[in-house]
DODOTI-858428 format. One line per field, with one value per residue (C-alpha): residue number from 1; x negated, y, z. Coordinates in Angstrom, 3 decimals. Each point is the difference from the previous one (the first is absolute). Layout:
resi <- c(NUM/...)
x <- c(X/...)
y <- c(Y/...)
z <- c(Z/...)
This chain:
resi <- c(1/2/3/4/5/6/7/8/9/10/11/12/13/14/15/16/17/18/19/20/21/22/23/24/25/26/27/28/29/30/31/32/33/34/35/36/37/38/39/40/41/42/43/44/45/46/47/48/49/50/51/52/53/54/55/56/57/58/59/60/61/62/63/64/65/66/67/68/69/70/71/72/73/74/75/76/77/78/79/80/81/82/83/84/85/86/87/88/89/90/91/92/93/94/95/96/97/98/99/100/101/102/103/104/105/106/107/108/109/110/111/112/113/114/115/116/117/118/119/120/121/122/123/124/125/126/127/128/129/130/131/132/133/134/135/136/137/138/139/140/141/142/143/144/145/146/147/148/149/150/151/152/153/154/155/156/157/158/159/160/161/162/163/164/165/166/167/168/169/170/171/172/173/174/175/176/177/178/179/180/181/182/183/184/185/186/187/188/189/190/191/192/193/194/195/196/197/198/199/200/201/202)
x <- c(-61.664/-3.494/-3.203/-1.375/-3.056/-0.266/-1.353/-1.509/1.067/2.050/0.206/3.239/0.006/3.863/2.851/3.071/2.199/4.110/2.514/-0.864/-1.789/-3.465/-1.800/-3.644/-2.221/-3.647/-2.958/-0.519/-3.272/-1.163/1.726/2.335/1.833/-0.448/2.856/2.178/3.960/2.598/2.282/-3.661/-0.380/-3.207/-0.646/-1.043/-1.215/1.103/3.380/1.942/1.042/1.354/-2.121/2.608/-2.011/-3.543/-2.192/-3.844/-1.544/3.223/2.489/2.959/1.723/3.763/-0.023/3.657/0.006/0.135/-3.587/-1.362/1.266/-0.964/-3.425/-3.334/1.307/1.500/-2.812/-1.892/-1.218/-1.520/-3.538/-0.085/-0.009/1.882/-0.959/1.423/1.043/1.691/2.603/-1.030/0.340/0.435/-3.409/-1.724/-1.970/1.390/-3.010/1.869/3.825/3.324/1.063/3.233/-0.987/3.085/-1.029/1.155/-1.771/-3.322/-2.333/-2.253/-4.239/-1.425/-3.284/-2.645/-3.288/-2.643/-2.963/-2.731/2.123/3.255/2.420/2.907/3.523/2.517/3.304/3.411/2.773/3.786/0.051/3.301/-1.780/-3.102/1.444/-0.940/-4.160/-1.245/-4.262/-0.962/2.913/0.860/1.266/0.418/-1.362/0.052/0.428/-3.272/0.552/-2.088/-0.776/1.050/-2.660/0.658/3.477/0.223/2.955/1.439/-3.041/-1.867/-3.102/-0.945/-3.561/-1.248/-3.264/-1.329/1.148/3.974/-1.470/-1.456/3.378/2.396/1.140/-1.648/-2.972/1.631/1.816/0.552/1.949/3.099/0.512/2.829/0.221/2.326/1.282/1.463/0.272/-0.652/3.703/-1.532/-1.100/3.734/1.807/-1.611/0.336/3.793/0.927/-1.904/2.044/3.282/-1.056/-0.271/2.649/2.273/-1.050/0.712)
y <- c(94.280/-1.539/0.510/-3.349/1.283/-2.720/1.957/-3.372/-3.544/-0.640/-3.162/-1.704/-0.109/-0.761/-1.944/-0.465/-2.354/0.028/-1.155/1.833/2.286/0.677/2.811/0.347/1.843/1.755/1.148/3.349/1.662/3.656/2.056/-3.027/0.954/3.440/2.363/-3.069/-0.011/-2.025/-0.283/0.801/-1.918/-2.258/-2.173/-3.822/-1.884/2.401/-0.613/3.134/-0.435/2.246/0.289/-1.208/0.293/1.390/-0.705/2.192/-2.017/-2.677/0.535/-2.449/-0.045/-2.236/-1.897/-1.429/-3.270/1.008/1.789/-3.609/-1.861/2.425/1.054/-1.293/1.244/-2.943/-1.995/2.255/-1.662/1.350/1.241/0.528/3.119/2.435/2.905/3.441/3.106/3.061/1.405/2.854/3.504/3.146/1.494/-3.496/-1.307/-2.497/-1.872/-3.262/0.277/0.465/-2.829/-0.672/-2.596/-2.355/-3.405/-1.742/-3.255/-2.319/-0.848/-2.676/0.082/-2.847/0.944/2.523/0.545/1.716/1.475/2.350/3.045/-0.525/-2.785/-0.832/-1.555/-1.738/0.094/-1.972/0.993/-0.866/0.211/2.212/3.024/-0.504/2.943/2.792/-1.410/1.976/0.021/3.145/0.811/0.571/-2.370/-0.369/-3.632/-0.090/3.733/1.232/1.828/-1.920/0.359/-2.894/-1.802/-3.036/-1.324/-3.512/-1.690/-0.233/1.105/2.948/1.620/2.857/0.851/0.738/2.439/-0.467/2.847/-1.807/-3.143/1.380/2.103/-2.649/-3.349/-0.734/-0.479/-3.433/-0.959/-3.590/-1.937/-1.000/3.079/1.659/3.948/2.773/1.399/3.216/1.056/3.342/1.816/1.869/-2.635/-1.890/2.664/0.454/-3.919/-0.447/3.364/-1.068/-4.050/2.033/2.029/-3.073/-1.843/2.795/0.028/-3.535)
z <- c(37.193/-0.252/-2.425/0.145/1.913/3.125/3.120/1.408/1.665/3.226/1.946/0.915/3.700/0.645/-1.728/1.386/-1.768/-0.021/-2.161/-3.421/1.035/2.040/1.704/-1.339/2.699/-1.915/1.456/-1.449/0.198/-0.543/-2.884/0.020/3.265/-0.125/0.187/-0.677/1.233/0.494/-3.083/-2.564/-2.821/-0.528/-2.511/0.771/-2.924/-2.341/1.928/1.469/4.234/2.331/3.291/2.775/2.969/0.954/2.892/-0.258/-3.311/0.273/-2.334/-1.124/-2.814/-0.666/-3.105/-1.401/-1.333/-3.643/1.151/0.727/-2.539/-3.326/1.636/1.549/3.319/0.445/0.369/2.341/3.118/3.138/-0.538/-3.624/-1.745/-2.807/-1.804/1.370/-1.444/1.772/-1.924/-2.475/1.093/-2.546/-0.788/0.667/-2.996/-2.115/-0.630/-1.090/-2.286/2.340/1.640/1.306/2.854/-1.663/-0.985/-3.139/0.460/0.823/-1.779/0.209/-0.644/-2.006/-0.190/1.536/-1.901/2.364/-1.156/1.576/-0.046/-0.741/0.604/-3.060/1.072/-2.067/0.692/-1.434/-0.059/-1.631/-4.146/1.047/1.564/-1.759/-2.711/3.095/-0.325/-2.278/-0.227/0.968/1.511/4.325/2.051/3.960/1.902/3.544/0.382/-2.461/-2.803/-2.913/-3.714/-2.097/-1.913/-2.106/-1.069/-0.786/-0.124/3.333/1.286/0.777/1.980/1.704/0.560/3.628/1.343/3.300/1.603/-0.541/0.896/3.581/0.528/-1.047/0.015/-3.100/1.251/1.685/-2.240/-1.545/-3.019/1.328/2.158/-0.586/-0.730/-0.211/-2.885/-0.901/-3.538/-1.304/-0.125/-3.689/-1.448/1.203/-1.251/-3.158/-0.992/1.613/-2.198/-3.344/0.681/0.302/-2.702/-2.411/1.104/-0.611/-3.875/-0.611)
């Protein structure tokens, strides 16, 4: 489990490519590496990997080829970053809303407004899954637990403070990136059980 609170970034400083599948290697720095095992859990992009193999502040991680193809991970190459989150302990904060570290889809920006103090993304995403955006409402991209603010269409923004922007990849991010989405499981559950609901009464 994950809150959606990113610890920091990590640099890419490994891939090793084979058929469907690749072994990422991280730099991890500070309270990133610390206490960390083989077989713990840390999120990359939002996206849930089992450390495989660790070497002082080098740690690798296998990802299948389903991994690459439904996620940002994919496209990773040597030298560029991800956001990182340890897996949540009992008794930690939950600063952000549970996360699972599965998923669903990407989403692409198509626009970034930057102002003085804050920075405002726009995201699209399929008119299918667009029923789990709600404004107001949670939703995970690229790992960071964010508060919903406009709904439009098959659009929809999130609004971004500096201290995400310095401790995330928000800060360098561009339209026509490509981001990580997980939706909230509530808000899913909620909307799947209200559709079955009504389809039930016809």
């Amino acid at each position: 489990m994950f809150t959606g609170i990113v610890q920091g970034l990590a640099t890419v400083v490994a891939i090793e490519h084979k058929e469907n599948f690749q072994t990422h290697t991280l730099q991890l720095t500070g309270d990133m590496s610390e206490g960390l095992a083989i077989g713990a859990s840390v999120a990359h992009n939002g996206c849930c990997l089992t450390v495989t193999e660790f070497d002082n502040e080098r740690v690798s991680f296998d990802l299948m080829q389903a991994t690459l193809s439904l996620t940002n991970l994919g496209e990773l190459k040597v030298g560029d970053q991800v956001n990182i989150e340890r897996a949540a302990k009992f008794g930690d904060e939950i600063g952000g809303h549970t996360m699972s570290g599965h998923i669903t889809l990407v989403a692409d920006i198509v626009e970034v407004i930057t102002t003085e103090n804050n920075r405002t993304i726009w995201f699209e995403l399929p008119e299918a899954v667009m029923k789990y955006v709600l404004a107001k409402g949670f939703i995970g991209i690229d790992g960071c637990s964010l508060t919903i603010g406009e709904v439009v269409d098959q659009r929809f923004s999130v609004h971004l403070i500096p201290e995400t922007l310095n401790r995330t990849l928000f800060g360098q991010r561009e339209v026509g990136d490509k981001v990580n989405i997980e939706f909230d499981p509530q808000t899913q559950a909620i909307v799947d059980t209200v559709e079955r609901v009504l389809a039930n009464q016809k």
